[in-house]
C-alpha positions in Angstrom: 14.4 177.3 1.2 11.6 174.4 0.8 12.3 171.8 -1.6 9.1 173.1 -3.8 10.1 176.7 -3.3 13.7 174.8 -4.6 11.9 173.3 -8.1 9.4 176.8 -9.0 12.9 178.9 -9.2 14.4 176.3 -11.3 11.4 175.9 -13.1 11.2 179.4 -13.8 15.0 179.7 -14.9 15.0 176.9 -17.2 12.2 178.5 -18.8 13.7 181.6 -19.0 16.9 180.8 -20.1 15.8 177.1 -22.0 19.2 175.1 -21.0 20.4 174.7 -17.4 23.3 173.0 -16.0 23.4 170.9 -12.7 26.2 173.3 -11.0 24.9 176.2 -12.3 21.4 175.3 -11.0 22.9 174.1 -7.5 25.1 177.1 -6.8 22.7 179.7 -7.7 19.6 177.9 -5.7 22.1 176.7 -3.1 21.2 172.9 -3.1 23.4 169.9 -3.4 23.6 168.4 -7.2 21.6 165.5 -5.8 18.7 167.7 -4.2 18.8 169.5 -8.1 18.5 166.1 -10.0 15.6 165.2 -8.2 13.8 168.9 -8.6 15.0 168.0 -12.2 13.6 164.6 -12.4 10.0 166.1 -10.6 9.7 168.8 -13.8 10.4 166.4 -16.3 7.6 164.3 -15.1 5.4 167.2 -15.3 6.4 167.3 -18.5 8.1 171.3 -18.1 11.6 169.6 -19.1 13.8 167.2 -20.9 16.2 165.7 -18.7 19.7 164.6 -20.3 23.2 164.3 -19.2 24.6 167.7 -17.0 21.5 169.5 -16.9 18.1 170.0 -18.6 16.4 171.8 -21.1 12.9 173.3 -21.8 10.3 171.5 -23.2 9.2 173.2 -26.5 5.9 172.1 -27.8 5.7 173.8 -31.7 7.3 172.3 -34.7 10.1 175.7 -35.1 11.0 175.1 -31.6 11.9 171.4 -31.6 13.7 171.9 -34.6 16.1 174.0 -32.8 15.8 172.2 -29.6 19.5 170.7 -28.5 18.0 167.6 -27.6 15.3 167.3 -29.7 17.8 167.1 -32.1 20.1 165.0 -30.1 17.4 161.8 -30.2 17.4 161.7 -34.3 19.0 159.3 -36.0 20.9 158.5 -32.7 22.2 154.7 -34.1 23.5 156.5 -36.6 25.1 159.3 -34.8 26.2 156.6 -32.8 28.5 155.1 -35.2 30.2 158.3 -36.7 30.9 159.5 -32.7 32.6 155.7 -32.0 34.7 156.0 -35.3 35.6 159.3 -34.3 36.4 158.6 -31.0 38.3 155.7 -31.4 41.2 157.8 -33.5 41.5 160.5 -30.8 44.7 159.6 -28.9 45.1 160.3 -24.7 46.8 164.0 -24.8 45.2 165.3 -27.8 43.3 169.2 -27.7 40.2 169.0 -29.2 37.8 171.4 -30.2 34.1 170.3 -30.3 31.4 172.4 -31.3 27.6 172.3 -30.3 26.5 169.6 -32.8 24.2 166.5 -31.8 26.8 164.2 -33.4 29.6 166.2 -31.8 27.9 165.6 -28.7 27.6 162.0 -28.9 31.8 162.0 -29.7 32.4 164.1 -26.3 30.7 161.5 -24.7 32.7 158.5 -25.9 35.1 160.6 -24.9 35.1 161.3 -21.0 37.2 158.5 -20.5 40.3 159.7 -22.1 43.1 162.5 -20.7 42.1 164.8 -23.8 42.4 168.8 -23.6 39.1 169.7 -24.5 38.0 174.1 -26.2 34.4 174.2 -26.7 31.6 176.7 -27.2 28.5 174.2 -26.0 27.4 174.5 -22.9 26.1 170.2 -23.1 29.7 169.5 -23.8 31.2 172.0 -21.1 29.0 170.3 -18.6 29.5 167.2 -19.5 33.6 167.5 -19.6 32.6 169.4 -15.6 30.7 167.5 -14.5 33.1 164.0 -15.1 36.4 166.2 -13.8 39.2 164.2 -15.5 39.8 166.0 -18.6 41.1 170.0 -18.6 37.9 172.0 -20.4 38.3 175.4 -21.7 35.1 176.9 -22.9 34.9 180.1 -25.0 33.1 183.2 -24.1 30.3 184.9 -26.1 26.6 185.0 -25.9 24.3 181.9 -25.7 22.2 181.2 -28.5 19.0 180.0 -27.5 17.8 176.1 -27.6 21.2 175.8 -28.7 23.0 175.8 -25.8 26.3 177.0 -27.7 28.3 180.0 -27.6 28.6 182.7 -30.2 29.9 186.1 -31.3 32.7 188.2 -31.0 34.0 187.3 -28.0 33.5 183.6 -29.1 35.4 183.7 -32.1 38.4 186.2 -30.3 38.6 183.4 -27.7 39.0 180.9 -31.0 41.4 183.0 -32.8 43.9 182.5 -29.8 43.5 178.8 -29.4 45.4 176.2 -31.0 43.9 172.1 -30.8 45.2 168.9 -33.1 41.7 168.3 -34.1 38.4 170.0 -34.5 35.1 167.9 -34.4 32.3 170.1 -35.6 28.7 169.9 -37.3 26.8 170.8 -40.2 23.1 170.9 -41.5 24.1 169.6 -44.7 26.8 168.7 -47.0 26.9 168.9 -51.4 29.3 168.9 -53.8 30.4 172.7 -52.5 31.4 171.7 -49.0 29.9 171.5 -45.8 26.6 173.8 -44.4 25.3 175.5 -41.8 22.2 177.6 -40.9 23.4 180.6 -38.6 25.8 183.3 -39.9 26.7 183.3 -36.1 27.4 179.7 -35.7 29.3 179.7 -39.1 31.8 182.7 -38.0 32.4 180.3 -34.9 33.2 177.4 -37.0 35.4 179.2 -39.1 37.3 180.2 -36.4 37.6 176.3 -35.1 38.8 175.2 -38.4 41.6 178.3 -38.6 42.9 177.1 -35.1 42.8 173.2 -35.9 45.5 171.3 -37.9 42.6 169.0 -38.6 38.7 168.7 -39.0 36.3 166.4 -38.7 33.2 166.9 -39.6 30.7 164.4 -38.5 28.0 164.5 -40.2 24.8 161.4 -41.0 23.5 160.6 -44.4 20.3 162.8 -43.5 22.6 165.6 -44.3 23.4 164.7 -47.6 22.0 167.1 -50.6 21.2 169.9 -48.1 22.1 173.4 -48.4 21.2 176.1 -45.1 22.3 179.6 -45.3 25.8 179.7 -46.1 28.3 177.5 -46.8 30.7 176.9 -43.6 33.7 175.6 -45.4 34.4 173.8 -48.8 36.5 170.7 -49.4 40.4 170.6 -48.0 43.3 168.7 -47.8 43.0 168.9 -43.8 39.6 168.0 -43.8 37.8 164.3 -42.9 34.3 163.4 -43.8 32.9 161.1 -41.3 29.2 159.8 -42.6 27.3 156.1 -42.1 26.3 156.4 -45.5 28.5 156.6 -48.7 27.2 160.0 -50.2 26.4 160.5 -53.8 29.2 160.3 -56.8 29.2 164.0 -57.3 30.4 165.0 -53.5 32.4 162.0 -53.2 34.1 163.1 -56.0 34.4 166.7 -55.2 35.8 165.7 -51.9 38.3 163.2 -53.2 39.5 166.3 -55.8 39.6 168.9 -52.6 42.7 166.6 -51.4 39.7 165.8 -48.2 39.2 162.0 -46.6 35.9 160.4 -46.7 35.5 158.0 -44.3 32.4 155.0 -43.4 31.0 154.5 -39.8 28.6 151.4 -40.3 26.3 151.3 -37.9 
């Protein structure tokens, strides 16, 4: 197989399937991960991908579809996302199961956090390759189905694989955050996050002040005593009340 032959099949699965990982892409075109970077590196100056840490992922051109795009989402408010994932990180000790989910901010935590002997149980595919790809830490990743631009998995046999898991901490996500607790937009993404919190001692939610006041489709969890609210921003009197009442820690990043 040609080198160009090489890039149109990767092409053609990324656009296919949206999200591609370096090993995946090398074993199933049967290249080295260097001879993949560089077909990787050739379609993102054509413009066909967006090239990030483990893998790539399609380049969506209409408003809907970068609003669900992983790293689309990934590049917003990133010095602020920045600071929540270094407070974050800095608390997690060397031994410590983690569970991270598919969030940007979550995301920027697992990358502060290659450099530690953590145990890590995701269902994000960015995470799982990123964990893979550096070898050092033990990375069990759920099963289920892959949601789209996502890049996470979800369903049934996601949240059986959760309910059978046990971590010190989960680090998860939210699209918004009021007086009621935290939200999220996908009934499927919820049920998986529901499942993380039932098998943590712990959870962090890391979420910026672009969140605050927001409601999506259902509410993922209210307040609790085993429940941290990382933000960069303190959030208005009303949830910083409700939180403090809920027995829950709110706690400032400053960027």
């Amino acid at each position: 197989m040609t080198n160009t032959q090489r890039t149109d099949l990767i092409e053609k699965f990324i656009r296919e399937h949206k999200y591609a990982d370096l090993h995946s892409l090398a074993e199933r075109f049967s290249g080295s991960l260097s001879t993949v970077r560089r077909a990787l590196d050739d379609l993102e100056r054509r413009g066909i991908v967006r090239r990030h840490h483990g893998g790539a992922s399609l380049v969506e051109t209409d408003a809907l579809a970068q609003e669900n795009d992983f790293v689309a989402r990934l590049q917003r408010q990133a010095d602020r996302k920045f600071a929540i994932a270094s407070l974050i990180a800095e608390q997690v000790r060397p031994g410590t199961t983690v569970i991270l989910d598919g969030g940007t901010t979550t995301f920027a935590v697992a990358r502060l956090l290659v450099g530690k002997q953590v145990q890590v149980i995701t269902n994000s595919l960015p995470v799982a390759s990123l964990f893979g790809e550096v070898g050092r830490s033990e990375t069990i990743v759920s099963g289920g189905s892959i949601l789209g631009r996502l890049g996470i998995l979800v369903g049934p046999l996601c949240e059986a694989s959760l309910s059978q898991m046990h971590a010190d901490v989960a680090i998860l996500g939210g699209m918004g955050i009021t007086e009621n607790g935290v939200w999220n937009h996908n009934a499927l993404v919820i049920a998986a996050q529901r499942r993380m919190i039932a098998a943590a001692e712990r959870t962090v939610f890391a979420l910026d002040a672009s969140k605050f006041g927001r409601k999506a489709l259902s509410l993922t969890a209210p307040f609790g005593p085993r429940m941290n609210v990382v933000t960069d921003t303190p959030p208005a009197p009303t949830v910083a009340q409700a939180i403090a009442a809920a027995g829950a820690q709110l706690t400032l990043a400053r960027p």
